[in-house]
C-alpha positions as CSV (number, residue, x, y, z in Angstrom):
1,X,120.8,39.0,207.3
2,X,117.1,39.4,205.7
3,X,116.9,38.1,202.1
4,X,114.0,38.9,199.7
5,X,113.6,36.9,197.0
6,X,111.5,38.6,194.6
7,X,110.8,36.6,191.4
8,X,109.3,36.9,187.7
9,X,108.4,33.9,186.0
10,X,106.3,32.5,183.0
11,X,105.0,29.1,183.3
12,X,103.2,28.1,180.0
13,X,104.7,28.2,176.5
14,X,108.3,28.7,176.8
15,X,111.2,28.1,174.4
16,X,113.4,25.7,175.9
17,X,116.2,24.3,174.0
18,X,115.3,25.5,170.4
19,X,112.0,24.3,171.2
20,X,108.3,25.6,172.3
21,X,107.4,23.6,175.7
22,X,104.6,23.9,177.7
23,X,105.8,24.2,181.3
24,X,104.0,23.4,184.5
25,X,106.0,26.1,186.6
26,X,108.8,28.5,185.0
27,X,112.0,28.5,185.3
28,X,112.8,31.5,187.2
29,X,110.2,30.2,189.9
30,X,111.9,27.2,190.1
31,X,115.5,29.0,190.2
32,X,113.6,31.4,192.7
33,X,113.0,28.3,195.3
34,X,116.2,27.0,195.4
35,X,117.3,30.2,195.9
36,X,115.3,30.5,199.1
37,X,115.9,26.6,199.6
38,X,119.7,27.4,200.4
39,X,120.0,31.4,201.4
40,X,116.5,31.4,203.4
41,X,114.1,34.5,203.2
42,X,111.0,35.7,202.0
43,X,110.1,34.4,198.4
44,X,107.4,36.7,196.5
45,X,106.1,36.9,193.1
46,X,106.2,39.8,190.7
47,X,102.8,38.7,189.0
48,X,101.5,41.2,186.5
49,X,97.7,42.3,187.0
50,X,97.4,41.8,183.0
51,X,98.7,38.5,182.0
52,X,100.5,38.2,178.7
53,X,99.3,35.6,176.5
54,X,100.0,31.8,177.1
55,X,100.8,31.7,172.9
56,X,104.4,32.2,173.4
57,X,104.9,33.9,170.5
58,X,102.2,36.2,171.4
59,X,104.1,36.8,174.9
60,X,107.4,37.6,173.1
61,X,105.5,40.7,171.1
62,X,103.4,42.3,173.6
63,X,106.4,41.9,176.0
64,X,108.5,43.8,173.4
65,X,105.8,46.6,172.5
66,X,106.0,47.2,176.4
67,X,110.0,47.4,176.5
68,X,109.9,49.8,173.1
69,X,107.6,52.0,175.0
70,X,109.1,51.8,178.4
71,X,105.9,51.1,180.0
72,X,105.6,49.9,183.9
73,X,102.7,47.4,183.8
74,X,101.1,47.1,187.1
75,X,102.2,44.2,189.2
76,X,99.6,42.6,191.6
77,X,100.1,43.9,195.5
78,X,103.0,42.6,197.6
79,X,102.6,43.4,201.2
80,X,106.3,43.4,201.9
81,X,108.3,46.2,203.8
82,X,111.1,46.4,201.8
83,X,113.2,48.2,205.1
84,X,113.5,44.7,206.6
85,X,115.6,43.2,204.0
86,X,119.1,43.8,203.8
87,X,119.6,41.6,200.4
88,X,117.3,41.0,197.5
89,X,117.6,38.5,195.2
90,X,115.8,39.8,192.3
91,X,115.0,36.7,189.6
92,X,113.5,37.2,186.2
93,X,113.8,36.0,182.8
94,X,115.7,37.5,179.9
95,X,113.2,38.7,177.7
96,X,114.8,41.4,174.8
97,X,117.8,41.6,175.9
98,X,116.6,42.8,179.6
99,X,114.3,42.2,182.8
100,X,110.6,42.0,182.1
101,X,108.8,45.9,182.2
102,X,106.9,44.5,184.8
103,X,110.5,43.8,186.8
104,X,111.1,47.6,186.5
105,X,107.6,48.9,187.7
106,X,108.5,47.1,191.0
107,X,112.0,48.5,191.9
108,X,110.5,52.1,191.1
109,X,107.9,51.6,193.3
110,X,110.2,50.8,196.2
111,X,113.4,52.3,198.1
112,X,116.6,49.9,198.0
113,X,118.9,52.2,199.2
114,X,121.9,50.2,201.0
115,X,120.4,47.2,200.1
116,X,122.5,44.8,198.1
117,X,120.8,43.1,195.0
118,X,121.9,39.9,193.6
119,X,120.1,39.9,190.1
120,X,119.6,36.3,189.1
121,X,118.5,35.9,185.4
122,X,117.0,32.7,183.1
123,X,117.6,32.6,179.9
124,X,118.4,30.4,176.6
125,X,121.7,31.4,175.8
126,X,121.7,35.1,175.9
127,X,123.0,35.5,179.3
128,X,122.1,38.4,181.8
129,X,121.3,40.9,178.3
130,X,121.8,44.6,179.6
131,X,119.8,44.0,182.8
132,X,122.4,44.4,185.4
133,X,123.6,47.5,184.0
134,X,119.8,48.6,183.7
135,X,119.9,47.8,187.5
136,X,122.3,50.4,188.1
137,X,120.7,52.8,186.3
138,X,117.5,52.4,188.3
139,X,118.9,51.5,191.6
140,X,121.4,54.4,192.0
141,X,121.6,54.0,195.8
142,X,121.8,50.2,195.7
143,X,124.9,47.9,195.4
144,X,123.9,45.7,192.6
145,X,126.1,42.4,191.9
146,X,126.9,41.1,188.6
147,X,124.7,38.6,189.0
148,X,123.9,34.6,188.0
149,X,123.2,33.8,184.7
150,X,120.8,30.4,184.7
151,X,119.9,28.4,181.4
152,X,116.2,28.3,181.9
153,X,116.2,24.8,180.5
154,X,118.7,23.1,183.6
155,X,116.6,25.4,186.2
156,X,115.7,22.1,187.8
157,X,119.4,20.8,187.9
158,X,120.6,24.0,188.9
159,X,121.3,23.6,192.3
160,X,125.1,23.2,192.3
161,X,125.5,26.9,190.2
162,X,123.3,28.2,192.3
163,X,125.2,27.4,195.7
164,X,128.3,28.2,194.3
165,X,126.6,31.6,194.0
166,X,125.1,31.8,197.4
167,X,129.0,30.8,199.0
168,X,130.2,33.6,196.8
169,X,128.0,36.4,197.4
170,X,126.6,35.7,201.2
């Protein structure tokens, strides 16, 4: 089988444990390689063309001025062709209660149909939020898992959840 891992991430100012950390590399990125560390596949980034502000309070409001007006912010090229993948491991943080807008502009600008998507979302405590049900509702003709739910601040010690996941779903 052909995995795509297709990943969001924020590296930066992040809150991490009740606290505002600056972070060399963000946790979905991190989850993201591991992910492609134990499943194998093709690991691409969703990387907005507009970047949000490194003030990560900033961040927080423009990301939920975009969610409040639905917008699809453009996401730099991927040259991928999405027919040769038979799973997809999407990855993204939890931001308002769902996946990034910039998360959303990709799956509409692709076909999953029979594919089958393993959502994997960081967060600090609110879990997977509505995304996986917002999944659904944009990928009609793709079998979407519930998921992995990863504290963004053990990303890095993650790798036991994470194969647990992988043995579960593959």
């Amino acid at each position: 089988m052909n995995n795509l891992i297709a990943y969001f991430s924020r590296k930066g100012e992040n809150y991490v444990n009740g606290a505002i950390k600056t972070l060399e590399k963000g946790n979905t990125e991190v989850v993201a390689e591991k992910i492609q560390a134990f499943a194998g596949g093709d690991l691409v980034e969703i990387a907005p063309v507009k970047e949000y502000s490194n003030n990560y309070y900033k961040c927080i409001e423009e990301a939920k001025t975009e969610l409040h007006e639905n917008a699809r912010p453009k996401y730099r090229p991927l040259y991928i062709d999405i027919a040769r993948y038979d799973n997809v491991f999407l990855c993204y943080p939890n931001w308002w209660g769902t996946m990034p807008m910039c998360v959303c502009t990709f799956l509409e600008d692709y076909d999953f149909s029979g594919k089958k998507i393993f959502p994997v979302c960081t967060n600090e405590g609110s879990g997977m939020g509505s995304s996986v049900r917002d999944l659904k509702r944009l990928l009609g003709n793709a079998e979407v898992d519930a998921g992995l739910s990863v504290h963004g601040a053990e990303a890095s010690a993650s790798d036991g959840a994470i194969k647990q996941y992988l043995s579960k779903v593959l």
